[in-house]
N, CA, C and O atoms as a CHARMM CRD file, in Angstrom:
* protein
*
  316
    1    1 UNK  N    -15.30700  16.56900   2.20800 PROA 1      0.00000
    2    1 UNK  CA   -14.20900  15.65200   2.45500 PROA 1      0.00000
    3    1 UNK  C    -12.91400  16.24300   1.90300 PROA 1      0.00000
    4    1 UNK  O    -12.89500  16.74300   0.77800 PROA 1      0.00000
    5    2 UNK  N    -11.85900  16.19400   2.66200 PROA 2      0.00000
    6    2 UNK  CA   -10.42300  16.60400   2.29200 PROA 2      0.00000
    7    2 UNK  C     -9.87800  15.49500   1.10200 PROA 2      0.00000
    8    2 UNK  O     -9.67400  14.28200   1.14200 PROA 2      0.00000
    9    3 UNK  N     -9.75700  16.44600   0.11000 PROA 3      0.00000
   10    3 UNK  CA    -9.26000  15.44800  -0.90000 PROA 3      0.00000
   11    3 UNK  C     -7.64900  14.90300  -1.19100 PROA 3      0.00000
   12    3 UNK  O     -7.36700  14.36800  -2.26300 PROA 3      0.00000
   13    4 UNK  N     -6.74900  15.08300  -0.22900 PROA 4      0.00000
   14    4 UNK  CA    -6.02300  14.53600   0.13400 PROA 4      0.00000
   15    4 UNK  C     -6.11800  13.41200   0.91400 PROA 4      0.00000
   16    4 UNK  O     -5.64100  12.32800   0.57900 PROA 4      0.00000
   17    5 UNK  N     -6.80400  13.64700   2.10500 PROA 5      0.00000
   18    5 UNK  CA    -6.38500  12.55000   2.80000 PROA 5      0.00000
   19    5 UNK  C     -8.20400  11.86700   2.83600 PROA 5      0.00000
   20    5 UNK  O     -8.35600  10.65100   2.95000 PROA 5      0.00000
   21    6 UNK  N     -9.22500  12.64200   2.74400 PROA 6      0.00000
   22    6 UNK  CA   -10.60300  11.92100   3.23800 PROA 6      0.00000
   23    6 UNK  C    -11.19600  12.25000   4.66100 PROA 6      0.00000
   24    6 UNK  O    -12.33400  11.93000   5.00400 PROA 6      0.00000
   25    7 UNK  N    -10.23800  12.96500   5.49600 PROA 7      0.00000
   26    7 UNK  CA    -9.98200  12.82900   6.67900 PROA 7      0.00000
   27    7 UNK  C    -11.66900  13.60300   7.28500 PROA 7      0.00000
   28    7 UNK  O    -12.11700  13.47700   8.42500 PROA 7      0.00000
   29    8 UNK  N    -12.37300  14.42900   6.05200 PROA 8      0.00000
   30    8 UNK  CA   -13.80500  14.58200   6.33200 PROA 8      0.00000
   31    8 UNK  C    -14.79700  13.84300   6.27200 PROA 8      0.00000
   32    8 UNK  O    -15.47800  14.19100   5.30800 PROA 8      0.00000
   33    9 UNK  N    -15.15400  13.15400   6.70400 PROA 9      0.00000
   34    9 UNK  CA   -16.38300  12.53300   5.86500 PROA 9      0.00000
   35    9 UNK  C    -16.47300  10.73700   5.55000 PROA 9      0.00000
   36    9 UNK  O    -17.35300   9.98700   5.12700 PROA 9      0.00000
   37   10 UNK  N    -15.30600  10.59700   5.93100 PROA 10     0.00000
   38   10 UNK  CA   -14.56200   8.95200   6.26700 PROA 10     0.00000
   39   10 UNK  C    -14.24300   8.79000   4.57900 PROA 10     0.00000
   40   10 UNK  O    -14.01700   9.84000   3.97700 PROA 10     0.00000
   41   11 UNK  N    -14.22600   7.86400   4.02200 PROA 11     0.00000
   42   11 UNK  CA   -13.67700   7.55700   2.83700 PROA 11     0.00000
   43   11 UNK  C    -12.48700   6.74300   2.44000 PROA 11     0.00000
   44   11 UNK  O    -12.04100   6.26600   1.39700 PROA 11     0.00000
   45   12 UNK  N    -12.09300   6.79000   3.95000 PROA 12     0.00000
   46   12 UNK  CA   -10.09400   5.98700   3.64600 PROA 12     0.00000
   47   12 UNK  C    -10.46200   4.37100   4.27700 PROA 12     0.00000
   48   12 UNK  O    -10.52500   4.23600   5.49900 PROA 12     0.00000
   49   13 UNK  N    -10.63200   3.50100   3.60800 PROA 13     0.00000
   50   13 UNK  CA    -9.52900   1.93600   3.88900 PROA 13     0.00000
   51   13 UNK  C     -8.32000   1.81500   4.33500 PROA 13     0.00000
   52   13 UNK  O     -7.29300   2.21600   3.78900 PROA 13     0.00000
   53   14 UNK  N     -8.43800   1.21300   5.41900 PROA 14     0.00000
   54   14 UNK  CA    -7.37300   0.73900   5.77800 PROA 14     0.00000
   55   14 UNK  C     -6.84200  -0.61700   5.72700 PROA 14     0.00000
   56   14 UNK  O     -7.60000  -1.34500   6.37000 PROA 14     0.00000
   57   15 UNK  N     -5.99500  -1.17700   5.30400 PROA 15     0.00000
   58   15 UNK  CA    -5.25100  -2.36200   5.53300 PROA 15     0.00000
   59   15 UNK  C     -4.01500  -2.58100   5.50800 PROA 15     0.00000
   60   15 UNK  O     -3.08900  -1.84800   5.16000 PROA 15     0.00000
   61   16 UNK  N     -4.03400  -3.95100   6.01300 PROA 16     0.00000
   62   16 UNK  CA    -2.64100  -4.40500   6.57200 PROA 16     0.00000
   63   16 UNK  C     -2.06300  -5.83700   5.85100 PROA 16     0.00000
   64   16 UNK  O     -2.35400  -6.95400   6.27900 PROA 16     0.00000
   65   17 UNK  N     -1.59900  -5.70400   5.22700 PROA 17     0.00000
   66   17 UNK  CA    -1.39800  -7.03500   4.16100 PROA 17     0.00000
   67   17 UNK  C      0.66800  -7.58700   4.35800 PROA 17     0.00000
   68   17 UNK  O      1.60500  -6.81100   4.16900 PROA 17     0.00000
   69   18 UNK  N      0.74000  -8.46100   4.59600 PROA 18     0.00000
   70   18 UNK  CA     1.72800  -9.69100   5.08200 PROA 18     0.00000
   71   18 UNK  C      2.37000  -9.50300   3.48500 PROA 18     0.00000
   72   18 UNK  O      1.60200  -9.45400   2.52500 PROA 18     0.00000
   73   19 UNK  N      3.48100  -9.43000   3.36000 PROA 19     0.00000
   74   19 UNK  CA     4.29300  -9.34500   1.97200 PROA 19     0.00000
   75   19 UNK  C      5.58500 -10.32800   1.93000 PROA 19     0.00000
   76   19 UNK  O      6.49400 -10.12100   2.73400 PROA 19     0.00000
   77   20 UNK  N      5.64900 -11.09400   1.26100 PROA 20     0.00000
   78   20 UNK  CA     6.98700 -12.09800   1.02200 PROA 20     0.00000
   79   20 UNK  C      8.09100 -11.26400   0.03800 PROA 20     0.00000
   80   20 UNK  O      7.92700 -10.36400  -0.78600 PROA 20     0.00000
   81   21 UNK  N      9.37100 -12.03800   0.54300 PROA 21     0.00000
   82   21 UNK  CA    10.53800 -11.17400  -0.30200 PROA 21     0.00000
   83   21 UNK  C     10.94600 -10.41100   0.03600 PROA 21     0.00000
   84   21 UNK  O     12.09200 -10.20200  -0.36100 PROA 21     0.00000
   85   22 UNK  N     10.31600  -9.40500   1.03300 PROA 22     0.00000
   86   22 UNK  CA    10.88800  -8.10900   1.27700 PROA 22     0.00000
   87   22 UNK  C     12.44100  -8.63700   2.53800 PROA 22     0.00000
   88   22 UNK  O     12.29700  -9.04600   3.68900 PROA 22     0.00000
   89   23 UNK  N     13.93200  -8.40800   1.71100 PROA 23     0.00000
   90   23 UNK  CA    14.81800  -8.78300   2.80600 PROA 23     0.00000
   91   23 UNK  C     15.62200  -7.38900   3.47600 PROA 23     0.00000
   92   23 UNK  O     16.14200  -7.38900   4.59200 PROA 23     0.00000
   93   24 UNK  N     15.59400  -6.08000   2.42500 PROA 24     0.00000
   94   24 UNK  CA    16.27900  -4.91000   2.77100 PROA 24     0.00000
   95   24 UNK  C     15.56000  -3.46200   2.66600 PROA 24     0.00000
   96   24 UNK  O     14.51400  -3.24200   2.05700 PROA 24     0.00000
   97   25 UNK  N     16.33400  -2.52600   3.38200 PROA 25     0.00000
   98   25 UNK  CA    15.68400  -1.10600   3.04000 PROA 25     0.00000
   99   25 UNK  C     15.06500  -0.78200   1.51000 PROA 25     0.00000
  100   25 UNK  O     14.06300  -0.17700   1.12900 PROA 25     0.00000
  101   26 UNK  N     16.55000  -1.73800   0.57300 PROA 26     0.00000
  102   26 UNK  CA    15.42700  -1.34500  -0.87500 PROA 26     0.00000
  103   26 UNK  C     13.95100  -2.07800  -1.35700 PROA 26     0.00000
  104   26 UNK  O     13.05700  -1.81300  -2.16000 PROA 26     0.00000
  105   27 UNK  N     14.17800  -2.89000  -0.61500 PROA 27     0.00000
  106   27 UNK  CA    12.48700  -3.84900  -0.99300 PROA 27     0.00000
  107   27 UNK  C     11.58800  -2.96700  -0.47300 PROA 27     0.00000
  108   27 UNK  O     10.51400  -2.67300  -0.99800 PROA 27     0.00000
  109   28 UNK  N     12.12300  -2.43700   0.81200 PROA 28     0.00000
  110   28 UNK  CA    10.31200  -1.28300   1.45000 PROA 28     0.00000
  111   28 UNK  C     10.40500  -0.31400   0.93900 PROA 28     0.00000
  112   28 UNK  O      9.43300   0.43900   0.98100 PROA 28     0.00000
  113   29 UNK  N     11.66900   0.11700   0.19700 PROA 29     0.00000
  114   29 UNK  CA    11.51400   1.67600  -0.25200 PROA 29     0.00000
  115   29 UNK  C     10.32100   0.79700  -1.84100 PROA 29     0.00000
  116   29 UNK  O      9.10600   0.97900  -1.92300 PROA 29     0.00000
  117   30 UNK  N     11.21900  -0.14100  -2.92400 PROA 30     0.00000
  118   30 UNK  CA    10.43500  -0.61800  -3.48100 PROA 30     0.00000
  119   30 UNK  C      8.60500  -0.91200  -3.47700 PROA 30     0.00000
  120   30 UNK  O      7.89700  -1.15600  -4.45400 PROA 30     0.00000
  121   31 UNK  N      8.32500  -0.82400  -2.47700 PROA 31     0.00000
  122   31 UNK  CA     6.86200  -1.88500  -2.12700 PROA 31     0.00000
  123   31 UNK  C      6.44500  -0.18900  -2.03600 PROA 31     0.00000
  124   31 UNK  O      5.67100   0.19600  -2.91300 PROA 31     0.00000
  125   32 UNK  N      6.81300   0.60300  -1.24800 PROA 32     0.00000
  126   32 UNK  CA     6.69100   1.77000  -1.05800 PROA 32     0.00000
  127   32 UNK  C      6.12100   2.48900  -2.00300 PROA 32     0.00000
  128   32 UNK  O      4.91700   2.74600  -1.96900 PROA 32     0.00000
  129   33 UNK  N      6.76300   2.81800  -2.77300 PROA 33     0.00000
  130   33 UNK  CA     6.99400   3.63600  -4.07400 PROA 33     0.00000
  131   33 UNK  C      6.04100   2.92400  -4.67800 PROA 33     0.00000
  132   33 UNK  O      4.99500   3.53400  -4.89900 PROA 33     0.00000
  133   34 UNK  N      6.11100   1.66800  -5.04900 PROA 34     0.00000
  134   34 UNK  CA     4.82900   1.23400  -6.03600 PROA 34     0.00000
  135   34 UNK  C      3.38200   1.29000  -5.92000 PROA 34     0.00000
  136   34 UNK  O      2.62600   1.65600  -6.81900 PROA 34     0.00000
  137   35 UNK  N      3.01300   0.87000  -4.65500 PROA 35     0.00000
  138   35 UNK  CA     1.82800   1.28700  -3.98900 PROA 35     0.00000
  139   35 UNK  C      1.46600   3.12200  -4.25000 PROA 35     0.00000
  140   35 UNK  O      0.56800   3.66900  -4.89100 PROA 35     0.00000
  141   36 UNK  N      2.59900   3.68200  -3.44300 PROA 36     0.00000
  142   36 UNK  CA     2.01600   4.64500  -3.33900 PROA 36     0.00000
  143   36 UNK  C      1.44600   5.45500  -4.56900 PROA 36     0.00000
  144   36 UNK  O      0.63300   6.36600  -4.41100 PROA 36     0.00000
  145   37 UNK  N      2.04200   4.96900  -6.10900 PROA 37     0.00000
  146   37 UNK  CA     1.95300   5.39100  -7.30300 PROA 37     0.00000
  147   37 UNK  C      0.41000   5.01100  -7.33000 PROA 37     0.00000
  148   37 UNK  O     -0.11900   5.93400  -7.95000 PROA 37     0.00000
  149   38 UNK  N     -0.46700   4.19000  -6.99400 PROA 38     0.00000
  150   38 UNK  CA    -1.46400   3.95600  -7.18200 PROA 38     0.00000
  151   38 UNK  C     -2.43900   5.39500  -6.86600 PROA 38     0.00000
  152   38 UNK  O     -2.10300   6.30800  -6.11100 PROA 38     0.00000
  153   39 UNK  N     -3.75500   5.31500  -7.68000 PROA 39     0.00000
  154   39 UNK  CA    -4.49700   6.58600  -7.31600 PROA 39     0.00000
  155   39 UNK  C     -5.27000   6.25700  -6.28000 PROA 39     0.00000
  156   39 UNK  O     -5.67400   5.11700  -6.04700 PROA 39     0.00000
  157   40 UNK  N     -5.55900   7.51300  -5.45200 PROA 40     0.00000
  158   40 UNK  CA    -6.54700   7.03600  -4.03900 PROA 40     0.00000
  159   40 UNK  C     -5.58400   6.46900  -3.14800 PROA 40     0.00000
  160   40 UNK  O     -5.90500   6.07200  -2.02800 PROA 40     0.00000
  161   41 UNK  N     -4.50200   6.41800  -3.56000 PROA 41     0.00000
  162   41 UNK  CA    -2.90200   6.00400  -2.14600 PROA 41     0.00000
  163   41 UNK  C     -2.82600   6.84400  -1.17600 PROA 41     0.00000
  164   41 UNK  O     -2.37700   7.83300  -1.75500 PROA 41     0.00000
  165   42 UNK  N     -2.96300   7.14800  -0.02900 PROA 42     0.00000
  166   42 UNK  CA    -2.91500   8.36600   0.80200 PROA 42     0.00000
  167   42 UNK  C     -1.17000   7.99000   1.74200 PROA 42     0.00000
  168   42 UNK  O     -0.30300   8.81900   2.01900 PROA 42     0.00000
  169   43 UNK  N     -1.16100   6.79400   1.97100 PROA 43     0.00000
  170   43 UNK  CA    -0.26100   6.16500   3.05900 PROA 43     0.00000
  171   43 UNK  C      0.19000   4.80500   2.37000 PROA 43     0.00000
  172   43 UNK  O     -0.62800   4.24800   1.63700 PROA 43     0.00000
  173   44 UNK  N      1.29500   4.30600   2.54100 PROA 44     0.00000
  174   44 UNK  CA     1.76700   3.26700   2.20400 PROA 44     0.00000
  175   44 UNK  C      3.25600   3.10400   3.13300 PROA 44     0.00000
  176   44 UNK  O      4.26100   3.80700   3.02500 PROA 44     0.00000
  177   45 UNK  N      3.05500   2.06700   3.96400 PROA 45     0.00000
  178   45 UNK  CA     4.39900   1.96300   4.78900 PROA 45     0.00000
  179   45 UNK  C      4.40700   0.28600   5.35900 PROA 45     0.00000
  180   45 UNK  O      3.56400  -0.52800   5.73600 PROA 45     0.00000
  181   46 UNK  N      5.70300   0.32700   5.19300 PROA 46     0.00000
  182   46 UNK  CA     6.08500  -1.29500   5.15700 PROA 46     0.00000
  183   46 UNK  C      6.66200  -1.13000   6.85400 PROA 46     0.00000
  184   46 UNK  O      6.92300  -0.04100   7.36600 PROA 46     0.00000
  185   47 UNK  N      6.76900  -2.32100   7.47700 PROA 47     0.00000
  186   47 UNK  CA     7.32300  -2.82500   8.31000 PROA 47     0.00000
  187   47 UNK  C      7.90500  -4.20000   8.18100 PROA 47     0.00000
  188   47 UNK  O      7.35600  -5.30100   8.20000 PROA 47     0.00000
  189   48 UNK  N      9.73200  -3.68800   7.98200 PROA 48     0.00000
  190   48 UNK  CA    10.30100  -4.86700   7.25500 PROA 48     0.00000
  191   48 UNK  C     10.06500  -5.70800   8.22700 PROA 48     0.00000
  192   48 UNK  O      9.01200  -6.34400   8.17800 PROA 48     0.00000
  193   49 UNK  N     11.13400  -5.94400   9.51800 PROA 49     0.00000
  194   49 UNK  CA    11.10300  -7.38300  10.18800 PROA 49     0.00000
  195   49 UNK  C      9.49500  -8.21700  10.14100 PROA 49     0.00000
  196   49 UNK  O      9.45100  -9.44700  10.09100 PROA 49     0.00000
  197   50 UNK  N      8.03100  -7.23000  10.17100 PROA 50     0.00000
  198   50 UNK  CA     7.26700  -7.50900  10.35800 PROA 50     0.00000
  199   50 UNK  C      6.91100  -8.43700   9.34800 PROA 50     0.00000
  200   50 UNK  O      6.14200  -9.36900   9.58100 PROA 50     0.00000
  201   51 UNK  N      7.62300  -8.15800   7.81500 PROA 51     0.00000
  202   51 UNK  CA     7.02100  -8.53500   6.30100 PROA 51     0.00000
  203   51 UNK  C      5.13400  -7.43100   6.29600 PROA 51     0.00000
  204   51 UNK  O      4.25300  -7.50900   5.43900 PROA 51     0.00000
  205   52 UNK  N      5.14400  -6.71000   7.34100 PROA 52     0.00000
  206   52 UNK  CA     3.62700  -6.33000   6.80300 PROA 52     0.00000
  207   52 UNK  C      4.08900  -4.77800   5.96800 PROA 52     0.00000
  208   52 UNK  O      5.08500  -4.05500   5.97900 PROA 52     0.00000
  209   53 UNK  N      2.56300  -4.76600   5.18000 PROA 53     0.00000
  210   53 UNK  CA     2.68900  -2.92100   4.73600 PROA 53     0.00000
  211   53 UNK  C      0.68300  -2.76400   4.97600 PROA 53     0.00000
  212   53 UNK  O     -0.39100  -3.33300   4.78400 PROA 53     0.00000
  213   54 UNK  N      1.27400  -1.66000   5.47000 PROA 54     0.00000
  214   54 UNK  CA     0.23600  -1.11600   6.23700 PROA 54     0.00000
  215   54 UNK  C     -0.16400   0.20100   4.89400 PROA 54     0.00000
  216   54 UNK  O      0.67400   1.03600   4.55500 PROA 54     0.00000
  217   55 UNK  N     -1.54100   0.13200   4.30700 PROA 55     0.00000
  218   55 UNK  CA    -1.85100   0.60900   3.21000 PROA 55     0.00000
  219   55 UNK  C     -3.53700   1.98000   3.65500 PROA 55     0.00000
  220   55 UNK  O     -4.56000   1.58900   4.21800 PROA 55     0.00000
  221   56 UNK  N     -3.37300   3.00900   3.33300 PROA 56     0.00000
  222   56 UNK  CA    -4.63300   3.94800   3.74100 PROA 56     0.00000
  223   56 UNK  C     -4.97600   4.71800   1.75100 PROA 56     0.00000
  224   56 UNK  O     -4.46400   5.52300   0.97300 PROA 56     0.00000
  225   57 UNK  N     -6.10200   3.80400   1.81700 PROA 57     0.00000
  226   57 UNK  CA    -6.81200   4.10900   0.49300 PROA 57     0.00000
  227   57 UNK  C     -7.88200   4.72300   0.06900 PROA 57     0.00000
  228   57 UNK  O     -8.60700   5.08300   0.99600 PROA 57     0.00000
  229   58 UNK  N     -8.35400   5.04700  -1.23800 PROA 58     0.00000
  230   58 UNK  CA    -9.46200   5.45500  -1.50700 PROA 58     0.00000
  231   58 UNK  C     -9.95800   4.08700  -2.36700 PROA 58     0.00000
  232   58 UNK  O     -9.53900   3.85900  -3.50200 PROA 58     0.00000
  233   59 UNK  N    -10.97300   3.15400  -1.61100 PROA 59     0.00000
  234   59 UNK  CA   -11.00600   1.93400  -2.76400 PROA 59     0.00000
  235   59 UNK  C    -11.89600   2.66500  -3.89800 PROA 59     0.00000
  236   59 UNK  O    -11.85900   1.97600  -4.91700 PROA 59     0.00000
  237   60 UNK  N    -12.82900   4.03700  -4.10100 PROA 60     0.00000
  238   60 UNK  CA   -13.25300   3.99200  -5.40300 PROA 60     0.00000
  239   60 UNK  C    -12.37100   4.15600  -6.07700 PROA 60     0.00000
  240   60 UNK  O    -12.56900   4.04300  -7.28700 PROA 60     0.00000
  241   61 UNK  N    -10.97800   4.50300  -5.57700 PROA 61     0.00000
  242   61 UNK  CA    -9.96700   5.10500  -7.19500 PROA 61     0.00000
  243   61 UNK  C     -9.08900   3.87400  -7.05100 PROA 61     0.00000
  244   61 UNK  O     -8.34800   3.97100  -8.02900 PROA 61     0.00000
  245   62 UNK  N     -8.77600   2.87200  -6.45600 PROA 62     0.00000
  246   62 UNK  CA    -7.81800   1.86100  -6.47000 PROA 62     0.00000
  247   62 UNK  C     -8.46000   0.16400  -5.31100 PROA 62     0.00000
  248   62 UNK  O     -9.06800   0.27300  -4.24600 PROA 62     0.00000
  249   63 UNK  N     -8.20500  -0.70700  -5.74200 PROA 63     0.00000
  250   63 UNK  CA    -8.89900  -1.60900  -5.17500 PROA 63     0.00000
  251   63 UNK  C     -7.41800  -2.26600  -4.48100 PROA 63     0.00000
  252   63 UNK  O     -6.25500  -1.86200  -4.49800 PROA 63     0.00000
  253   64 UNK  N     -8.25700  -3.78600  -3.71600 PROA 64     0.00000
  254   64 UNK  CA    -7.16200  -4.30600  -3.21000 PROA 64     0.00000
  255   64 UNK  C     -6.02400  -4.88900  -4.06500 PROA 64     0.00000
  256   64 UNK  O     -4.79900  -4.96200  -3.97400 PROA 64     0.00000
  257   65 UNK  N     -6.86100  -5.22700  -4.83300 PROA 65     0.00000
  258   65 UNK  CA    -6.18700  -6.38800  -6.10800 PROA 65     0.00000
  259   65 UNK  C     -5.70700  -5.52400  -6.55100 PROA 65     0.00000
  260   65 UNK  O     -4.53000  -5.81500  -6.33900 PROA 65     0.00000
  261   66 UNK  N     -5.68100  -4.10200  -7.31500 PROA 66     0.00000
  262   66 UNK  CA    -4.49900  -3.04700  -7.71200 PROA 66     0.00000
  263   66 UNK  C     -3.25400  -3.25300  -6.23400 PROA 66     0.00000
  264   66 UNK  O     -2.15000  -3.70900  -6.52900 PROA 66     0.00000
  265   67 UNK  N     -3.44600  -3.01000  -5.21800 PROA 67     0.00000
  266   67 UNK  CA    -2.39200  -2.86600  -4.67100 PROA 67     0.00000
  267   67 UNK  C     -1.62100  -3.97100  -4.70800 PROA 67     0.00000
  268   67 UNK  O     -0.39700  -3.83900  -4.74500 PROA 67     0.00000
  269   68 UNK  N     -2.30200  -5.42200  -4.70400 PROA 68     0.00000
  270   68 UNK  CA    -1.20400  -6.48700  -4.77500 PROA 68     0.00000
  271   68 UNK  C     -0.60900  -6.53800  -5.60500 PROA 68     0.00000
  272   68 UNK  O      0.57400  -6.83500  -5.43900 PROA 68     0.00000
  273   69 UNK  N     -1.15600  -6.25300  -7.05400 PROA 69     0.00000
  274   69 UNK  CA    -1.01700  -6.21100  -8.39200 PROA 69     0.00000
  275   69 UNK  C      0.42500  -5.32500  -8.23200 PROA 69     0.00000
  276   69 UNK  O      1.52900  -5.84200  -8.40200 PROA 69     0.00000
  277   70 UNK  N      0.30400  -4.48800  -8.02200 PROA 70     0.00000
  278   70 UNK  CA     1.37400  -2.99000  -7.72300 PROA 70     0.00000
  279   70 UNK  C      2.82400  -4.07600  -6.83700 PROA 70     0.00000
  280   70 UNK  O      3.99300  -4.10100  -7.22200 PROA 70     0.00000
  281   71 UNK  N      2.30000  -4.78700  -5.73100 PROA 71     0.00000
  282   71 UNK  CA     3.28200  -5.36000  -4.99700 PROA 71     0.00000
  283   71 UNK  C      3.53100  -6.37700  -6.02700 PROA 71     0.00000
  284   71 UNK  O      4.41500  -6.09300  -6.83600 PROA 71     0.00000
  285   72 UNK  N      3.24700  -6.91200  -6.09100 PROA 72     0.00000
  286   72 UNK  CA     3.53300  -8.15900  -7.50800 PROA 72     0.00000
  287   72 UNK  C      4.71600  -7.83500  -8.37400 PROA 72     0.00000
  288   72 UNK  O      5.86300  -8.28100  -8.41600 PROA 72     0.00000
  289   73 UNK  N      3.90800  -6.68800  -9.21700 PROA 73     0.00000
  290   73 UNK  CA     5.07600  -5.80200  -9.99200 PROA 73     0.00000
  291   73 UNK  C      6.01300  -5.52300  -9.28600 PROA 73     0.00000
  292   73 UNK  O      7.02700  -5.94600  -9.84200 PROA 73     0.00000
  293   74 UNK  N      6.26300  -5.01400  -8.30700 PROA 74     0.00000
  294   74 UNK  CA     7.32700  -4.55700  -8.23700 PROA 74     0.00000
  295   74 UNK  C      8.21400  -5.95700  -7.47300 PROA 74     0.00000
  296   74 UNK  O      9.05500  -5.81900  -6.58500 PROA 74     0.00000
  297   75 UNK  N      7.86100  -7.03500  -7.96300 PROA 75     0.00000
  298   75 UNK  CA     8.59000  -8.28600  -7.42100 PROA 75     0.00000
  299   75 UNK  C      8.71100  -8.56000  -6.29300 PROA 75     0.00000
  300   75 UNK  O      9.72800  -8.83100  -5.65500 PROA 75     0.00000
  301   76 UNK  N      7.14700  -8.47100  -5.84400 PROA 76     0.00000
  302   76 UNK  CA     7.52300  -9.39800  -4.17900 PROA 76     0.00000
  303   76 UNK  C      5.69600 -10.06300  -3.97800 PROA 76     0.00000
  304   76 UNK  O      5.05500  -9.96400  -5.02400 PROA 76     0.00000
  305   77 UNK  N      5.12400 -10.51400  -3.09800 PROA 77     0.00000
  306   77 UNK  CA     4.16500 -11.03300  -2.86800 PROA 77     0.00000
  307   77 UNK  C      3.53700 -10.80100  -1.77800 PROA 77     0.00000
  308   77 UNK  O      3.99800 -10.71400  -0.64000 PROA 77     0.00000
  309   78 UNK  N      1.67500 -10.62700  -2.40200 PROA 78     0.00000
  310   78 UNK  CA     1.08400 -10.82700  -0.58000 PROA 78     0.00000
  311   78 UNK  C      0.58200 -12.03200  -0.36900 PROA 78     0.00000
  312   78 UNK  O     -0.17400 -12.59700  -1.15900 PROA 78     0.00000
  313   79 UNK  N      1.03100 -12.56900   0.87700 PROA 79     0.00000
  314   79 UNK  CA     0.01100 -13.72000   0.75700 PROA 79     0.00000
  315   79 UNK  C     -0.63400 -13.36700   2.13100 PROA 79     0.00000
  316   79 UNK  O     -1.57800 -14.03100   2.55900 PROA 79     0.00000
């Protein structure tokens, strides 16, 4: 397995999680950046008008609840 991305061997989660708060470029660069700091983060990308961020993980090194946790912190919400 490619230990960047997983892209051998499957290994990557994907999800798509609905985020409140986000109103400008700095909230997705925000949501962005925090997520992606997580370990096992491969992808992290917001779609503002949408409110979604679309997340590609390794859940043994980071779970869901880290990533909300991560969105939380950085002051915004999933619901």
């Amino acid at each position: 397995m490619c230990k960047t991305c997983g892209c051998h061997g499957g290994g990557v989660d994907k999800i798509k999680l609905t985020v409140e708060g986000m109103t400008c470029n700095h909230c997705k660069a925000a949501v962005e950046k925090a997520v992606r700091a997580l370990p096992g983060v491969m992808a992290a990308e917001v779609d503002l008008p949408a409110k979604t961020l679309k997340v590609d993980f390794d859940a043994t090194k980071s779970s869901l609840d880290d990533i909300k946790k991560a969105v939380d912190e950085a002051g915004y919400k999933v619901v």
